[in-house]
C-alpha positions, 0 to 999 in steps of 0.5 A, spaced: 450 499 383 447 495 388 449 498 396 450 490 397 455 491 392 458 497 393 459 495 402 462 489 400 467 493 395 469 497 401 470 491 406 474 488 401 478 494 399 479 495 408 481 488 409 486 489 402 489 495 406 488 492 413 493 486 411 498 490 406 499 495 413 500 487 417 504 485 411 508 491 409 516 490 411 516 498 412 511 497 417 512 494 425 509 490 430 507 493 436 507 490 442 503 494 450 505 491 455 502 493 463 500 489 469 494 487 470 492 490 476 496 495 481 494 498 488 492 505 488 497 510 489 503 506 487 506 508 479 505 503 474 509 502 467 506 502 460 511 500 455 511 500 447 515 495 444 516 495 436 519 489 432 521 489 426 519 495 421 524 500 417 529 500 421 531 508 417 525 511 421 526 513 429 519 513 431 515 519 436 512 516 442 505 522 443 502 518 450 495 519 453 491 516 459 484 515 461 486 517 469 492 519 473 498 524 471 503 522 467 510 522 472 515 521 466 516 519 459 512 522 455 515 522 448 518 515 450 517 508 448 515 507 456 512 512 462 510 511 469 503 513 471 501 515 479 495 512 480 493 517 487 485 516 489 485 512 482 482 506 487 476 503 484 478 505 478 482 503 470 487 506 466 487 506 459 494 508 455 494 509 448 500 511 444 500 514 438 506 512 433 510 517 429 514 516 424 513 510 419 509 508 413 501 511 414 498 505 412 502 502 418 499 500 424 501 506 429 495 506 435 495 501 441 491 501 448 493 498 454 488 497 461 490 496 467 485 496 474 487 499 480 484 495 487 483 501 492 489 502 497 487 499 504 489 503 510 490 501 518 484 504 523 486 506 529 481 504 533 483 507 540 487 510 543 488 513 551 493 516 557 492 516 564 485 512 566 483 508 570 482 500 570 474 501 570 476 505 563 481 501 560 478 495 561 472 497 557 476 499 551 480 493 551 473 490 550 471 494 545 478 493 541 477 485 543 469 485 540 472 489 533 478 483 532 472 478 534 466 481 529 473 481 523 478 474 524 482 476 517 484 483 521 490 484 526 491 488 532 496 493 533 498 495 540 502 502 539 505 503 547 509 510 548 513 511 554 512 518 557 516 523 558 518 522 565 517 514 567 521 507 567 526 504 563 522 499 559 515 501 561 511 501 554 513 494 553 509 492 559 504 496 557 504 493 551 505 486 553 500 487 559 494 489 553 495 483 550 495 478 555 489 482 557 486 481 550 488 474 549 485 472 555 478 475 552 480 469 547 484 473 542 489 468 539 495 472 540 498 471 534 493 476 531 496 481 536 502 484 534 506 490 540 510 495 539 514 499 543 514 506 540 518 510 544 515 517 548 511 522 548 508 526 553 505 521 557 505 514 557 500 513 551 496 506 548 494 506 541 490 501 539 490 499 530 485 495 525 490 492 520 486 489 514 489 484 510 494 488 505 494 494 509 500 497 511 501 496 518 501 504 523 508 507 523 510 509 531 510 517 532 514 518 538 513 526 539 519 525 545 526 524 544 529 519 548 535 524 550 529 528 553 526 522 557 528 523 564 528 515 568 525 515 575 530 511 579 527 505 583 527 505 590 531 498 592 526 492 593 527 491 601 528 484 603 527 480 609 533 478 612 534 471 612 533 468 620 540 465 622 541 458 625 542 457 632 548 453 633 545 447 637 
């Protein structure tokens, strides 16, 4: 028997098998579901689905991955991945089946891509200073939102420990309208009165498009703060009229 002969029995012998698994009503559809795409750090869900079969089988669920940690599911029809420092990368799914008919079908794969998790920079950050200083890193901070038009810039302002009611906001919004006057559209610019610390504190953010903006972190609770009281402003007594 010719070796032609003999490959040609054996793909038809493997197509006579690969159709009796697909038509065999003993044997299920299988059906993977996942995203296509997921941001690093965040789970991800794989699902098997099967239709049809003999309903007289309850079905094993053996799951492994390419990358991540399984958080949960294994041994179900569904698991949920974590993704963390998977950025870059994918994560395929495999799913062996047990329970049915070994000619069935019982392996399936899924992939899904994970995009690298974009983080906010701080870009500055400063106490007590003098004009000089400060000016020269609101520059730099102004240059840095110039050289990327896609990023926002976020002024973190903390009140100090002791100072004024309300004095991080202005701080805040005196930095702003500084940077908008170095030609900063404003709507790139985002304040935050942050609450206290020690000193009255700027911090000065990069925020990427997707990233998730900085979260305050006062390190002085409000009921330690100890207000200064302002003095009165003076007024000029307004001159009487003399009668004529």
């Amino acid at each position: 028997m010719s070796k032609r002969i003999v490959t040609f029995a054996f793909c038809f012998l493997l197509a006579v098998a690969t159709s009796n698994a697909q038509t065999n009503p003993k044997c299920p559809t299988l059906e993977m579901s996942s995203p296509d795409l997921a941001v690093e750090g965040t789970d991800i869900t794989f699902t098997m689905k099967l239709a049809g079969g003999d309903q007289s089988v309850t079905p094993t669920f053996n799951w492994s991955i390419s990358a991540g940690k399984i958080k949960q599911g294994q041994g179900t029809s569904s698991i949920v991945v974590d993704t963390t420092d998977l950025g870059g990368q994918t994560v395929t799914a495999t799913v062996d089946i047990g329970g049915f008919d070994p000619a069935c079908d019982r392996t399936k794969s899924a992939t899904s891509s994970i995009d690298k998790k974009v983080e906010p920079l701080k870009s500055d950050e400063y106490s007590s200073t003098t004009i000089k200083l400060e000016t020269d890193r609101l520059d730099r901070f102004a240059i840095a939102l110039m050289n990327d038009p896609m990023v926002q810039g976020y002024i973190m302002a903390y009140g100090g420990r002791v100072g004024q009611t309300g004095e991080a906001q202005v701080l805040a919004d005196r930095t702003k309208k500084y940077l908008v006057e170095r030609g900063i559209d404003e709507t790139r610019l985002v304040t935050v009165d942050s609450g206290f610390r020690e000193q009255l504190t700027t911090e000065l953010w990069i925020v990427p498009p997707g990233a998730t903006p900085p979260e305050p972190q006062p390190t002085v609770d409000p009921s330690e703060v100890k207000p200064i009281k302002q003095e009165p402003k003076k007024t000029t007594p307004t001159p009487k009229r003399s009668k004529p």
